[in-house]
C-alpha positions as CSV (number, residue, x, y, z in Angstrom):
1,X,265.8,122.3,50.3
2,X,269.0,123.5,48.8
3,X,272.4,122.1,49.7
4,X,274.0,124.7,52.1
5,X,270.0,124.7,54.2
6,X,270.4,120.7,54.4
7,X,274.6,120.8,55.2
8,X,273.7,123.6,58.0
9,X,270.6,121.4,59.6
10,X,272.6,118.0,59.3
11,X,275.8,119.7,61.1
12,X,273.3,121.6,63.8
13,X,271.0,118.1,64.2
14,X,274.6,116.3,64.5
15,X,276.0,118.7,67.0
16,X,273.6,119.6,69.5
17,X,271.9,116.0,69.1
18,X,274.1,115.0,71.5
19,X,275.8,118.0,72.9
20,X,274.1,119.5,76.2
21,X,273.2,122.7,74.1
22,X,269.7,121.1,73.3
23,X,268.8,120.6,69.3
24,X,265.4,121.0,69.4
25,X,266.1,124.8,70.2
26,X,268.7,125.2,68.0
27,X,267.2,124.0,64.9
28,X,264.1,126.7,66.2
29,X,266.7,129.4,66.3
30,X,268.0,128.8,62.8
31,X,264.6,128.5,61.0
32,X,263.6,132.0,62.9
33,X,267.2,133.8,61.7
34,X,268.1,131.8,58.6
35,X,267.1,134.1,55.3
36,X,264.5,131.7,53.0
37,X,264.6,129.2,55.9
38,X,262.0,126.3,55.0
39,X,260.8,123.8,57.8
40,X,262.8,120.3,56.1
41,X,260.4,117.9,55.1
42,X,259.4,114.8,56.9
43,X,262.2,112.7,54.8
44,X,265.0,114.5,55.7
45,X,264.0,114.6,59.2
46,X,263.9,110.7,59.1
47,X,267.8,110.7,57.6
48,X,268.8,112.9,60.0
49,X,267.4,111.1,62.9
50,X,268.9,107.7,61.6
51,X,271.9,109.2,61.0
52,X,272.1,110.2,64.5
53,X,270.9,106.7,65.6
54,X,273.7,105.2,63.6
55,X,276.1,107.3,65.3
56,X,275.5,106.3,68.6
57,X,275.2,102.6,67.6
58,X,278.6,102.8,66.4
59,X,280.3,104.8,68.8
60,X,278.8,101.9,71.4
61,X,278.6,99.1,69.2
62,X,280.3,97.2,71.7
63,X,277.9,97.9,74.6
64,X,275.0,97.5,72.1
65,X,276.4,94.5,71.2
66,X,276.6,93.5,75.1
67,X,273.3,94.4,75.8
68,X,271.8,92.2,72.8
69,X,273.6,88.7,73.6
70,X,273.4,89.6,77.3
71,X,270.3,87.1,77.4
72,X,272.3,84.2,75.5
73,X,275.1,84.4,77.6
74,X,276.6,83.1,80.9
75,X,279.8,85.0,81.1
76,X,280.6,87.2,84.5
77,X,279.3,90.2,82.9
78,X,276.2,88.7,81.4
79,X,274.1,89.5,84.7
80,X,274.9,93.0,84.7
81,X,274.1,93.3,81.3
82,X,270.8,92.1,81.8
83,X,270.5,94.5,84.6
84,X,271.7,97.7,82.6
85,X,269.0,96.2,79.4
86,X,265.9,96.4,81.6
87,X,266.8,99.9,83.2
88,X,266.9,100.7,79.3
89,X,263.4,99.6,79.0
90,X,262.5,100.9,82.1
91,X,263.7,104.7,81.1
92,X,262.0,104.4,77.7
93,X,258.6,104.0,79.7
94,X,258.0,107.3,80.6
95,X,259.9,108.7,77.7
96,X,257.4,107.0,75.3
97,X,254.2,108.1,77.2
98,X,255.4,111.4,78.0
99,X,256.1,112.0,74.1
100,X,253.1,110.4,72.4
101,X,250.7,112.2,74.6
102,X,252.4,115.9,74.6
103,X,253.9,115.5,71.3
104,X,251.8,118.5,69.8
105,X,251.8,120.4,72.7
106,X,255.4,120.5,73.0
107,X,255.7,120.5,68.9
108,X,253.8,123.7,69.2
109,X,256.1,125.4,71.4
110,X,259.2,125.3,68.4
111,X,258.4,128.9,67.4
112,X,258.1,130.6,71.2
113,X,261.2,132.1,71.5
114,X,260.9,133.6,74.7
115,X,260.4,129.8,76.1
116,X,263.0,128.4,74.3
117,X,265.5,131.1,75.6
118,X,263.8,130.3,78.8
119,X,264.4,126.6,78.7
120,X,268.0,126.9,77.6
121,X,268.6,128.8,80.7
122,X,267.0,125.9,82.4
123,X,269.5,123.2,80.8
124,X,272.1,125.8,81.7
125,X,271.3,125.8,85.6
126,X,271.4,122.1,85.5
127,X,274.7,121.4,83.9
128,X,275.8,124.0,86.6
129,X,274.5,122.1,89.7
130,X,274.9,118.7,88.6
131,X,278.6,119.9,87.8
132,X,279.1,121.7,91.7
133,X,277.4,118.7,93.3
134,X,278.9,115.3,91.6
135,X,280.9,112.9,93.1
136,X,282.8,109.7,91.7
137,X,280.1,107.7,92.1
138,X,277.4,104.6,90.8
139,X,278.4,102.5,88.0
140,X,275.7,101.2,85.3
141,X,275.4,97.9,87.1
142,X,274.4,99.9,90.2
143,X,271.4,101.7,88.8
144,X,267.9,101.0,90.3
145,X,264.4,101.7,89.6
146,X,264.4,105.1,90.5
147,X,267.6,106.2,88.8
148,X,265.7,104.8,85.4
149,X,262.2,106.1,86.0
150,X,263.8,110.0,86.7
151,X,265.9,109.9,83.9
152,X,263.7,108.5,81.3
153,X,261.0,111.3,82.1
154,X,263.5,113.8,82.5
155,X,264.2,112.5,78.6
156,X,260.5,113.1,78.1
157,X,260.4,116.2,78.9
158,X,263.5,117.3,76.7
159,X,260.9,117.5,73.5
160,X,260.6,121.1,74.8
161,X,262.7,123.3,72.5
162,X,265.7,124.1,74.5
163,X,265.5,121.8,77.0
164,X,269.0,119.7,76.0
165,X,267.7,115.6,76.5
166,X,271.6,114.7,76.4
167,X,272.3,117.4,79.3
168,X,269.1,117.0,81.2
169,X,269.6,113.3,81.4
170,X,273.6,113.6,82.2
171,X,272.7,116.3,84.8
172,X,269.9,113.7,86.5
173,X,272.1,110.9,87.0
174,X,275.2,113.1,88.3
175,X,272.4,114.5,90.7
176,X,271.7,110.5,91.5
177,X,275.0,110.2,92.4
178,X,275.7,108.1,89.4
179,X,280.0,108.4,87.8
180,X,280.0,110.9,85.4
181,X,281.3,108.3,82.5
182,X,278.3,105.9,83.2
183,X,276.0,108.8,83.5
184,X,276.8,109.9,79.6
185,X,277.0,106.0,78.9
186,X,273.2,105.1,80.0
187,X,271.9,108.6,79.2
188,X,273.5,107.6,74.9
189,X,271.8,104.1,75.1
190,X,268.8,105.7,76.3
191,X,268.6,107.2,73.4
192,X,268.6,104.9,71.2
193,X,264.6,104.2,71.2
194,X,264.2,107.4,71.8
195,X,265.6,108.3,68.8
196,X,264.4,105.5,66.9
197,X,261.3,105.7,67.8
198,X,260.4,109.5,66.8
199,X,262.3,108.1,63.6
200,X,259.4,105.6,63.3
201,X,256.5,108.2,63.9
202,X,257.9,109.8,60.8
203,X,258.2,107.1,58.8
204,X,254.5,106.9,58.8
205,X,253.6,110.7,57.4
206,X,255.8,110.4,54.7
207,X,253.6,111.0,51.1
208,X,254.9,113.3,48.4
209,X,258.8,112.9,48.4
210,X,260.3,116.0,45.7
211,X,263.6,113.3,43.8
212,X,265.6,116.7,43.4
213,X,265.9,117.2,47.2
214,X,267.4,113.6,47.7
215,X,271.2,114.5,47.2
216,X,270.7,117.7,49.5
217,X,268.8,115.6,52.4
218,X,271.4,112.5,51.8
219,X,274.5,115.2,52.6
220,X,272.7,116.5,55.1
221,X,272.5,112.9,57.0
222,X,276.1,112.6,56.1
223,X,276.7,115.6,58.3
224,X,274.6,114.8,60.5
225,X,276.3,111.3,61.1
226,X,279.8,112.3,61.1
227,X,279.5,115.3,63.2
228,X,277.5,113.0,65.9
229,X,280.4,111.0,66.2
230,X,282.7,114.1,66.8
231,X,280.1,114.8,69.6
232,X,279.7,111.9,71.3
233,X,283.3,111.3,71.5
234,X,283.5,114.8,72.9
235,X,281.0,115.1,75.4
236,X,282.5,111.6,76.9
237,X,285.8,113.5,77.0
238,X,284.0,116.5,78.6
239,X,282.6,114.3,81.7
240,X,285.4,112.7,81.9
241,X,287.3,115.6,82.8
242,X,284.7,117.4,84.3
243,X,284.1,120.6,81.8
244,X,280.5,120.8,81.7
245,X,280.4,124.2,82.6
246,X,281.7,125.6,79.4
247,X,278.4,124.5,77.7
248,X,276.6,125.7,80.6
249,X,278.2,129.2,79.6
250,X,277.5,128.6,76.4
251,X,273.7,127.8,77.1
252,X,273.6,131.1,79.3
253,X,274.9,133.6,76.6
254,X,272.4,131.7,74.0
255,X,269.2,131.9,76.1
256,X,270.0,135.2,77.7
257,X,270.4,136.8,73.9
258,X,267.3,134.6,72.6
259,X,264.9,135.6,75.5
260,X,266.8,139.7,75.2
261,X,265.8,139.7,71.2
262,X,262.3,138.5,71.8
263,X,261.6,140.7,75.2
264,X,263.2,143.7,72.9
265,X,262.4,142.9,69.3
């Protein structure tokens, strides 16, 4: 992998990791366009992913924090805490079974355009909805059961390229009735094992690594963690301020001219 291939794939994996514009379907539509595209190898999809991971870690370190002493302490907020930790887990559950039994399935979908312009138009029509129908609503401490069951298969599901997992998951909780800040909060920190744990899986395929593509994948994580945090920090300022429609726009014009190429190429 050459240095501009690995820049371009860090700054799309950083981007649309985290943006509602889903990644998965991205990175499909640059290996279809991009001249002497190569699928990256199993390494640099590790970096990226921690990268990513590391991102979101930071950008919440203290809520991670929160969430890890929330056991060993017996301040006011240490109940919630708790409370917020095992809707984590809770989310994760279908997440986890959801991707290790559909992994291939959905793996094989990466080059079916038509779908993936399909499914962007999905994430579009959520963003829209979920943007028409929220209200100032639940915080974290308020979720239940059913708030983290939905939105951790809802996560599952996002493995399909184009289906966004950062706007499917927003979308679901502002559907919920849960505040648009906590909404993007939870749906970050569900990510986390999700994230990590695809990470993991990759961890364990890794062989034959070529030493020459090292400083092209290591730049590539760079970009990938620095232009997660720029993400993060701007899709919290987008819910905040209730924009989500712009990348709903954005998702329409992208899946409308994906599905229009493949219906017409």
């Amino acid at each position: 992998m050459d240095i501009f291939h690995a820049t371009l794939l860090g700054l799309i994996q950083g981007l649309t990791e985290f943006l509602p514009v889903s990644s998965s379907g991205h990175l499909a539509i640059a290996q279809h366009f991009l001249p002497g595209f190569e699928q990256p190898g199993l390494l640099f999809d590790v970096l990226v992913h921690a990268a990513t991971t590391l991102a979101v870690i930071i950008y919440f370190r203290r809520d991670v924090w929160r969430l890890l002493s929330c056991f060993f302490r017996k301040d006011a907020y240490a109940l919630d805490d708790r409370h917020i930790f095992w809707m984590l887990v809770l989310g994760s559950v279908p997440t986890a079974i959801i991707g290790l039994t559909f992994k291939d399935f959905f793996e094989g979908q990466f080059e079916n355009l038509p779908l993936i312009g399909c499914m962007l138009l999905v994430t579009a029509t959520l963003l829209i909805v979920a943007e028409r129908v929220r209200k100032d609503g639940r915080d974290l401490a308020q979720l239940n059961a059913t708030d983290a069951l939905l939105v951790g298969t809802v996560q599952g599901l996002a493995i399909f390229p184009g289906i966004s997992r950062s706007g499917s998951t927003i979308a679901c909780l502002l559907l919920r009735g849960v505040d648009g800040e906590a909404a993007a909060r939870f749906s970050f920190l569900l990510a986390l094992p999700a994230v990590g744990g695809a990470m993991l899986l990759s961890l364990k395929d890794l062989q034959h690594v070529n030493g020459s593509d090292l400083p092209a994948y290591g730049l590539g994580a760079l970009v990938a963690f620095l232009s997660g945090l720029f993400a993060i920090r701007c899709l919290m300022n987008v819910v905040r301020r209730r924009r989500l429609f712009g990348f709903a726009v954005y998702c329409l014009l992208v899946g409308s001219s994906i599905l229009g190429y493949s219906l017409l190429g």
